[in-house]
N, C-alpha and C positions, 0 to 999 in steps of 0.2 A: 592239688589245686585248691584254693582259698576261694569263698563267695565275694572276695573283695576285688583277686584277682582276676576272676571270671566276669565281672561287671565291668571293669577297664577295659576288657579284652573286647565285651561285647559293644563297649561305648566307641572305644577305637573302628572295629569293624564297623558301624552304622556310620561313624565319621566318614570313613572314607569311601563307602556306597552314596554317601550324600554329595559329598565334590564329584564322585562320579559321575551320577543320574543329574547333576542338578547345573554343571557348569559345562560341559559337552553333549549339550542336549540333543546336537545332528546325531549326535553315538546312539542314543536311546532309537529314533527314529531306523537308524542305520539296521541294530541289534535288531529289530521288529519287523522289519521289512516296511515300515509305513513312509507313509512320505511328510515331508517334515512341512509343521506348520506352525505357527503363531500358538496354536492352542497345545499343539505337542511341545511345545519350548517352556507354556506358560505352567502346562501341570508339571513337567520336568522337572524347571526350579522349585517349586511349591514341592513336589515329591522331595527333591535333594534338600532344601532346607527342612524341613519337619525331620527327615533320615540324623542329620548334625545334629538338631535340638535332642532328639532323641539320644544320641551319643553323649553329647556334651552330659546331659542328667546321669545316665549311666557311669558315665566316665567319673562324673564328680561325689556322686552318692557315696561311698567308700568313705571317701574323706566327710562329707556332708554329715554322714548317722556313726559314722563309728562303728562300737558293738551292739549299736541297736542295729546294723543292717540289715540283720536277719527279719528285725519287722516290716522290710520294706519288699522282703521276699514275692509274698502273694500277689505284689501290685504289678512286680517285673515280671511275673509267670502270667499274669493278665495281658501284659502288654507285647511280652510273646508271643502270647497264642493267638493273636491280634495280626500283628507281623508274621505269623507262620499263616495264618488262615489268606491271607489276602493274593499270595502268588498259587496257594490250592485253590482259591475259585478261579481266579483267573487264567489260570491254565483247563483248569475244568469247561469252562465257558469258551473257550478255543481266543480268548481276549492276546497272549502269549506264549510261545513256541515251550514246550516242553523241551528243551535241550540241555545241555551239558551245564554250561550256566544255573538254568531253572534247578536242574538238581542238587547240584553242588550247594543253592542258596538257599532249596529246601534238609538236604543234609546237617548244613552245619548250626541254621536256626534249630532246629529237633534237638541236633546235640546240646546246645546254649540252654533250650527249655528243658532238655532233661535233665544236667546239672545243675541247672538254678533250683529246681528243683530237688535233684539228690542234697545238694550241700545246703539248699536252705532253709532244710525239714532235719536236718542232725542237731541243731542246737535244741 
């Protein structure tokens, strides 16, 4: 795997978290057990698009830096650790159900920060 590849992958993946969380927003409510309102609809979308924006950079940066993208390394291991800390408090704080999901979403960020990390500490 290539740091170029790995950036795609990770823009794709936030992409489609974002259409998720952001445009069936009864689902979020559903997912949580909470009952759905105005203010759970309003951070939904605001969560789903910031989730896109986040993708879309990802996704573009490859093409954007080139062979500099290794210098862009430290900002994306920042904004991971960002994204990986935010579902650890909230699960912490009993805010969201620790379930299959919550793992799977803590799983695969870890993996993402530990390869951005392995590949973009070799050059």
């Amino acid at each position: 795997m290539t740091l170029p590849t790995l950036f795609k992958a990770f823009g794709l993946i936030h992409i489609v978290m974002g259409l998720a969380f952001g445009i069936p927003t009864w689902m979020v409510s559903d997912m949580m057990g909470w009952e759905h309102g105005v203010g759970i609809a309003t951070m939904s979308e605001h969560w789903g698009s910031t989730l896109i924006i986040i993708g879309l950079f990802f996704f573009q940066m490859p093409s954007l830096l080139g062979d500099r993208l290794h210098e862009f390394t430290k900002l994306a291991l920042i904004a991971q650790i960002i994204l990986l800390a935010m579902p650890l408090y909230h699960a912490a704080i009993g805010a969201i159900p620790m379930d299959a999901m919550w793992y799977l979403l803590v799983i695969v960020s870890a993996g993402f920060l530990y390869f951005t990390y392995a590949l973009g500490t070799d050059a």
